[in-house]
C-alpha distance (Angstrom), angle and dihedral (degrees) to the residues before:
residue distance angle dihedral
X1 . . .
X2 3.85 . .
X3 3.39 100.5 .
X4 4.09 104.3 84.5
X5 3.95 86.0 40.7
X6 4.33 88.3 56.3
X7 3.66 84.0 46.9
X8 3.89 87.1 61.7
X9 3.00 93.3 48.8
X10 3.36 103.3 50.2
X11 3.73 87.7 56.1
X12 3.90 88.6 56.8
X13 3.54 94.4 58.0
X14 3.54 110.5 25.6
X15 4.08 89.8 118.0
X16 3.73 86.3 59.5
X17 4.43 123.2 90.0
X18 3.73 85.1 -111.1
X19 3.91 129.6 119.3
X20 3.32 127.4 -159.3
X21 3.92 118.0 -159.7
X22 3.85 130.6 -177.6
X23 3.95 127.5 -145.5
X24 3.51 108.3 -156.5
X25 4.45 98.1 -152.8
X26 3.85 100.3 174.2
X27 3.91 108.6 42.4
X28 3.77 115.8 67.1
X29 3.63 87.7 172.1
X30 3.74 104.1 90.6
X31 4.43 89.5 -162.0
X32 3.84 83.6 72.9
X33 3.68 101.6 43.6
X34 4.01 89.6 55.6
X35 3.48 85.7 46.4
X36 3.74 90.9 54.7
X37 3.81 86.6 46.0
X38 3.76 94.9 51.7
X39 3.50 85.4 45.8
X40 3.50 101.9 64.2
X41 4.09 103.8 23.3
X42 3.59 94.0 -112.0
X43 3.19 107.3 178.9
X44 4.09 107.4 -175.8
X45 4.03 127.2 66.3
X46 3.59 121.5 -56.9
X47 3.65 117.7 -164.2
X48 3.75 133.8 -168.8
X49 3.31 117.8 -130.2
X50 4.21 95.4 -159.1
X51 4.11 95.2 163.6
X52 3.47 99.2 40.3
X53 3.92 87.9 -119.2
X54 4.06 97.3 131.0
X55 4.18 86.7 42.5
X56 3.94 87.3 57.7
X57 3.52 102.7 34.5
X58 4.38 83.3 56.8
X59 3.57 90.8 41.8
X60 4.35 86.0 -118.5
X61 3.82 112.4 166.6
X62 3.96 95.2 154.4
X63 3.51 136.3 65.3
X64 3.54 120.8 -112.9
X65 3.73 97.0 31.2
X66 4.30 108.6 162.9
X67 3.74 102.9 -164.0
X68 4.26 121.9 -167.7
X69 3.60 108.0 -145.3
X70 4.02 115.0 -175.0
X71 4.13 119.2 -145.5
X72 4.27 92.5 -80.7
X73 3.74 84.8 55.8
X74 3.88 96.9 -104.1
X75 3.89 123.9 163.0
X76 4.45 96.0 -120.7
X77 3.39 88.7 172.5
X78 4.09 142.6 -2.0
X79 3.66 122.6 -158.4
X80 4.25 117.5 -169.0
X81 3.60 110.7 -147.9
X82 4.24 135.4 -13.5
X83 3.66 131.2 -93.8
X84 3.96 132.0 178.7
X85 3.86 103.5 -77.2
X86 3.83 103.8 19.8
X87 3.51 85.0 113.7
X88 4.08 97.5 77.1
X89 3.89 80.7 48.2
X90 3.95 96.8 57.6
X91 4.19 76.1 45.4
X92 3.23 99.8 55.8
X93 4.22 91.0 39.2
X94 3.53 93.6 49.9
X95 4.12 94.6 49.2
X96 4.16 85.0 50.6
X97 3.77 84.0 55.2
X98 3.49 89.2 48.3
X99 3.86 91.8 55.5
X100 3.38 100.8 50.0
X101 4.13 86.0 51.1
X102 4.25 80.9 -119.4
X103 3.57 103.8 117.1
């Protein structure tokens, strides 16, 4: 599961002009998404996608999918799925960002 890795993360850059935003795609039930935030300290929006409107408007047909979206709201990058350590990659993507004065 990604989401206690992105709340690392978002500890590691939380100085930087970055924000990090969650889509919640399979619970309409917005009990269990706070629950999921409370769970895991996440400390940045969570949003619940109920009509599947944000899913189809980022073309998102699996679940995790970690989308980097620069200041005109333009997909950089678009990662399907999460595996152990794809957290210092989203690091080191969002710092390039940063760099550039896109993110």
């Amino acid at each position: 599961m990604e989401f206690p890795h992105l709340a690392e993360l978002s500890e590691k850059i939380s100085d930087a002009d970055f924000a990090l935003l969650a889509v919640n795609t399979r619970e309409s039930q917005k009990n269990l998404v706070r629950e999921m935030v409370s769970e895991h300290g996440a400390d940045w929006p969570v949003l619940t996608d109920v009509d599947g409107s944000v899913s189809r408007l980022f073309g998102i047909r699996a679940v995790p999918t970690t989308l980097f979206i620069d200041r005109d709201g333009r997909i950089i990058f678009k990662v399907i799925g999460f595996r152990e350590g794809q957290e210092e990659d989203f690091e080191l993507m969002i710092n390039a960002l940063l760099e550039r004065g896109g993110a």
